[in-house]
BATOR-456558 format. One record per atom (N, C-alpha, C): residue number from 0; residue in three letters; atom name; x, z, y. Coordinates in steps of 0.001 Angstrom, whole numbers, padded with zeros to 6 digits. Layout:
BEGIN
(site NUM 'ALA' 'CA' (X Z Y))
...
! end
This chain:
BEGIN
(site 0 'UNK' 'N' (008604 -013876 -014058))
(site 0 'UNK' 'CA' (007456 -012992 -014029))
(site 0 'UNK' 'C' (007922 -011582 -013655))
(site 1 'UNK' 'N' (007248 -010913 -013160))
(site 1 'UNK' 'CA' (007687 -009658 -012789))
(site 1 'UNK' 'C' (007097 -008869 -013413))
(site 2 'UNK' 'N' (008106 -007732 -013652))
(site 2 'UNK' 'CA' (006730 -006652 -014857))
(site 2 'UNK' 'C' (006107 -005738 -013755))
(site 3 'UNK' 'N' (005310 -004795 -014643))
(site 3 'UNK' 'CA' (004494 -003782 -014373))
(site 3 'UNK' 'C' (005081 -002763 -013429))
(site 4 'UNK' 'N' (006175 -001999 -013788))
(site 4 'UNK' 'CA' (007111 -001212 -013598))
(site 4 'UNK' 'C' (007333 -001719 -012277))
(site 5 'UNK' 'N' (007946 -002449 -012212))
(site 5 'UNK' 'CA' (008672 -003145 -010609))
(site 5 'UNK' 'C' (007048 -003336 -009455))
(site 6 'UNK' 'N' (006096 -003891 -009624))
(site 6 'UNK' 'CA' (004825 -004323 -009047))
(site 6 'UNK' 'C' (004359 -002249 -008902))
(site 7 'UNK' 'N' (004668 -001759 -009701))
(site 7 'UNK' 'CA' (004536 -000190 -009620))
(site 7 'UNK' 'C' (005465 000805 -008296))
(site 8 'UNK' 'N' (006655 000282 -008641))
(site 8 'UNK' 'CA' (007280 000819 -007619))
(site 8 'UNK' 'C' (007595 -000002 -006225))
(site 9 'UNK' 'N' (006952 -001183 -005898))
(site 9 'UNK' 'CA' (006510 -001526 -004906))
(site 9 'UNK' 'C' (006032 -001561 -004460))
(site 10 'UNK' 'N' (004687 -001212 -005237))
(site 10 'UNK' 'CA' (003336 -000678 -004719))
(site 10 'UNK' 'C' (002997 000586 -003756))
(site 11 'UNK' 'N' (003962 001533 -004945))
(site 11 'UNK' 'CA' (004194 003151 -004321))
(site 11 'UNK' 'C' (005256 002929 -002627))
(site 12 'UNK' 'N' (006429 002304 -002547))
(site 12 'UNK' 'CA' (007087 002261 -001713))
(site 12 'UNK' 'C' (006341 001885 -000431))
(site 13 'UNK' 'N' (005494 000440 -000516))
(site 13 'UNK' 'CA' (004679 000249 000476))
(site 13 'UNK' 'C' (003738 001235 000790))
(site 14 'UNK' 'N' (002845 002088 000047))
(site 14 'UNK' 'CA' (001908 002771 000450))
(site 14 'UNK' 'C' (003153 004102 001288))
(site 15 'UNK' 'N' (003854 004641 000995))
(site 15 'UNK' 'CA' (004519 005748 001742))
(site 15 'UNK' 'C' (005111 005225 003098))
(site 16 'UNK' 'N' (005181 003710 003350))
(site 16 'UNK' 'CA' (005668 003276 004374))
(site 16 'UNK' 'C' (004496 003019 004859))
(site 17 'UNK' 'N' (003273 002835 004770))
(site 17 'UNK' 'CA' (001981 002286 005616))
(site 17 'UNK' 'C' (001909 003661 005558))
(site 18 'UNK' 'N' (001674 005096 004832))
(site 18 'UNK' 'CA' (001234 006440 005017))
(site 18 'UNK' 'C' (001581 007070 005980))
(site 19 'UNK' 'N' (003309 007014 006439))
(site 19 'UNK' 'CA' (003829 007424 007825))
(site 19 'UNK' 'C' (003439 006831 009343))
(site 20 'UNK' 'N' (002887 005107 008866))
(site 20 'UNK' 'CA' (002872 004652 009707))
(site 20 'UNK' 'C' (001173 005039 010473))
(site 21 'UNK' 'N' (000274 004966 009702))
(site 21 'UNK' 'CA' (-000906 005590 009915))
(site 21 'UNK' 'C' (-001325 006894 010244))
(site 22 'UNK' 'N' (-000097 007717 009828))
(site 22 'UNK' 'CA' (-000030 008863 010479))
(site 22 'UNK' 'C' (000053 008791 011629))
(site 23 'UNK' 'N' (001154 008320 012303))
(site 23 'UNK' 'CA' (001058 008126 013826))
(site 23 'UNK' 'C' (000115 007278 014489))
(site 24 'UNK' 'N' (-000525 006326 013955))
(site 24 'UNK' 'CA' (-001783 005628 014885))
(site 24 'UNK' 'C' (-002949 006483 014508))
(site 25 'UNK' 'N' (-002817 007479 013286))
(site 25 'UNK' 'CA' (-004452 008570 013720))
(site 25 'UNK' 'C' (-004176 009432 014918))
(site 26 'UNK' 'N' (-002755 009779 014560))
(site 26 'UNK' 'CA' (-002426 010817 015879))
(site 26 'UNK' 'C' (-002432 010471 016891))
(site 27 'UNK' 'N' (-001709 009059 017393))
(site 27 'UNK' 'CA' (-002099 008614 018883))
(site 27 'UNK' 'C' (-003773 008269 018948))
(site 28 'UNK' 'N' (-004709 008290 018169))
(site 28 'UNK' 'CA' (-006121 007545 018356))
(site 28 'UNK' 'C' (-006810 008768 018334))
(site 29 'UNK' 'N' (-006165 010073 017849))
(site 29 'UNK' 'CA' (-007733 011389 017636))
(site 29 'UNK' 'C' (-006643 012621 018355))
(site 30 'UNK' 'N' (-005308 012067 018294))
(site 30 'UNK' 'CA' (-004999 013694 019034))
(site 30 'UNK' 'C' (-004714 014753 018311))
(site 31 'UNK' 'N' (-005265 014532 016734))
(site 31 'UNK' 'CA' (-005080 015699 015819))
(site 31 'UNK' 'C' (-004156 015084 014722))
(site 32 'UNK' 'N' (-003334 015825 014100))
(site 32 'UNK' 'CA' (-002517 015997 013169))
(site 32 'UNK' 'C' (-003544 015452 011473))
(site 33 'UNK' 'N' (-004294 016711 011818))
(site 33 'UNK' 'CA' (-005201 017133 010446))
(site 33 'UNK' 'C' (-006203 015740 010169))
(site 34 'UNK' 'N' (-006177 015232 011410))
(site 34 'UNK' 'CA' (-007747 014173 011266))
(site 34 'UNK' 'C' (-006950 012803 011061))
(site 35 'UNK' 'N' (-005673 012451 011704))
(site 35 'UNK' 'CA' (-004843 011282 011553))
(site 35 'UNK' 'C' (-004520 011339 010544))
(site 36 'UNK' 'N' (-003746 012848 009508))
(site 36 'UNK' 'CA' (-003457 012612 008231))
(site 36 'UNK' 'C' (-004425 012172 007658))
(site 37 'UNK' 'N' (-005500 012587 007732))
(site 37 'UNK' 'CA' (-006724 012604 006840))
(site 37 'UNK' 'C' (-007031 010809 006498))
(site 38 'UNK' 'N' (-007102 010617 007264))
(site 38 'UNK' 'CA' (-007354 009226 007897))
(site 38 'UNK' 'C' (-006077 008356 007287))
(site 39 'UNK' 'N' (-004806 008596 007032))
(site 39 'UNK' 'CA' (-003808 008006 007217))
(site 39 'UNK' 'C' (-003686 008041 005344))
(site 40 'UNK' 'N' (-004393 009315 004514))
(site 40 'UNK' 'CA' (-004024 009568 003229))
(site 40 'UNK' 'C' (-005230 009107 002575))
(site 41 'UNK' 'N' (-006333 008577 003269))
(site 41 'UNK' 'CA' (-007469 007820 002494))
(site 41 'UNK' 'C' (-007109 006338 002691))
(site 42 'UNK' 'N' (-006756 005777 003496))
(site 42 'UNK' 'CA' (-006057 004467 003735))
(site 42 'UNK' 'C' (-004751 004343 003077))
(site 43 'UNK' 'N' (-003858 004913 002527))
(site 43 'UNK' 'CA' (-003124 004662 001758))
(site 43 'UNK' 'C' (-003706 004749 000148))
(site 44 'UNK' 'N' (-004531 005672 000413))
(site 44 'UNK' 'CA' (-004922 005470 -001317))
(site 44 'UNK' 'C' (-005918 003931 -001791))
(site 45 'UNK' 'N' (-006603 003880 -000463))
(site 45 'UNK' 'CA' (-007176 002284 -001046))
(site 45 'UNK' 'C' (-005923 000939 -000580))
(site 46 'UNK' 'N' (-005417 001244 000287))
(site 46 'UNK' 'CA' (-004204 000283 000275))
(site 46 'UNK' 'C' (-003556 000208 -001061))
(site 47 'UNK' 'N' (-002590 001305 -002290))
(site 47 'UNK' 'CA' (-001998 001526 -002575))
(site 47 'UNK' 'C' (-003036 000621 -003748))
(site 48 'UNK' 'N' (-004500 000677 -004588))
(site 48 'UNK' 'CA' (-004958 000029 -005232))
(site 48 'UNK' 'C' (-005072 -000914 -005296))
(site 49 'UNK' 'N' (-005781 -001377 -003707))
(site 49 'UNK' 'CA' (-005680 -003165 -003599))
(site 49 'UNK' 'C' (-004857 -003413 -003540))
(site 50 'UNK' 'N' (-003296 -002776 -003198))
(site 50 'UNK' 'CA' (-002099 -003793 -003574))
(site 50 'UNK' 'C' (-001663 -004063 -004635))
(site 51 'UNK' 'N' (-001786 -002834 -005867))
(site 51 'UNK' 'CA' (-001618 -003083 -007112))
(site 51 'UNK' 'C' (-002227 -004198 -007525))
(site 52 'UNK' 'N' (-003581 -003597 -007563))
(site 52 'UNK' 'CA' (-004399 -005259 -008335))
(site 52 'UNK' 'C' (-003897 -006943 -007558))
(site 53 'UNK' 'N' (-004099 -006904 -006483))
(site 53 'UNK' 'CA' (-003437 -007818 -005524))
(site 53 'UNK' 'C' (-001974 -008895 -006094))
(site 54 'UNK' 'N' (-001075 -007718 -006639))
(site 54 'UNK' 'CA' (000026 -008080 -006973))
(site 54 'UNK' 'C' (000363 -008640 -008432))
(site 55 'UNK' 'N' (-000697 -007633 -009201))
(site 55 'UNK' 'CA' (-001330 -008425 -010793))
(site 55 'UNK' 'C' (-001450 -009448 -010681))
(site 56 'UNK' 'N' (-002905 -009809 -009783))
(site 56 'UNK' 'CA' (-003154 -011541 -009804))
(site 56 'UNK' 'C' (-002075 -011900 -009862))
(site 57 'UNK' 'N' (-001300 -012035 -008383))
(site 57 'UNK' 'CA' (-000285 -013234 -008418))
(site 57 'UNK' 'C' (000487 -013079 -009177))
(site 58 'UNK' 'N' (000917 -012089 -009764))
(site 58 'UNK' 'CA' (001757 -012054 -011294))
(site 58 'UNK' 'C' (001327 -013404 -011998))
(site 59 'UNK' 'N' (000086 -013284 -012039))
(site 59 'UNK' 'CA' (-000349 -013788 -013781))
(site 59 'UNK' 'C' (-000649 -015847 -012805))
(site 60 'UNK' 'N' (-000404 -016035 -011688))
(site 60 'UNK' 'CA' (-000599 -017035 -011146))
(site 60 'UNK' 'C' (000592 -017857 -011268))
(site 61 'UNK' 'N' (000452 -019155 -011945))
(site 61 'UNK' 'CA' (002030 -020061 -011639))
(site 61 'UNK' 'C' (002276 -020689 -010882))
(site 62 'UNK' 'N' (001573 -021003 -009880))
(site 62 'UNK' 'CA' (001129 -021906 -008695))
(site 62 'UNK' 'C' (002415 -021908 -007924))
(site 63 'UNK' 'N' (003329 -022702 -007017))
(site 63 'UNK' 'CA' (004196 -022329 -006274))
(site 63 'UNK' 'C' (005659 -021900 -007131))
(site 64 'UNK' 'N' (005671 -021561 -008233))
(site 64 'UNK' 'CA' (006600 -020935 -008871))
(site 64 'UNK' 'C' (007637 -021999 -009433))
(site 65 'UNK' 'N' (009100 -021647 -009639))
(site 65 'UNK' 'CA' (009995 -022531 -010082))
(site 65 'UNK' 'C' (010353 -021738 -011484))
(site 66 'UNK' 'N' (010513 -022220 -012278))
(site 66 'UNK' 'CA' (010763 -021560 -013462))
(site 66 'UNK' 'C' (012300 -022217 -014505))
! end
């Protein structure tokens, strides 16, 4: 099982790696800095939730698992 803590800091790691990456597809898609961040720091914040919860479930799922 994996705890909280770990599903926490994987959560955070992925969202700063999708945050840079969305930075550059607002900027190549609008041209602006200000409007790609913008764009790039509201999509990481709902990414960064649904992955948390996302990662709960399959926590608490035994399906597939060797124990």
């Amino acid at each position: 099982m994996e705890t909280r803590a770990r599903t926490l800091v994987k959560s955070v790691l992925w969202t700063l790696l999708g945050l840079v990456v969305m930075i550059g597809v607002g900027f190549a898609f609008t041209g602006s800095l200000m409007v790609g961040g913008g764009m790039a720091v509201i999509n990481a914040a709902l990414g960064f939730v649904t992955y948390l919860v996302y990662e709960r479930v399959w926590a608490g799922i035994r399906w597939g698992r060797h124990v």
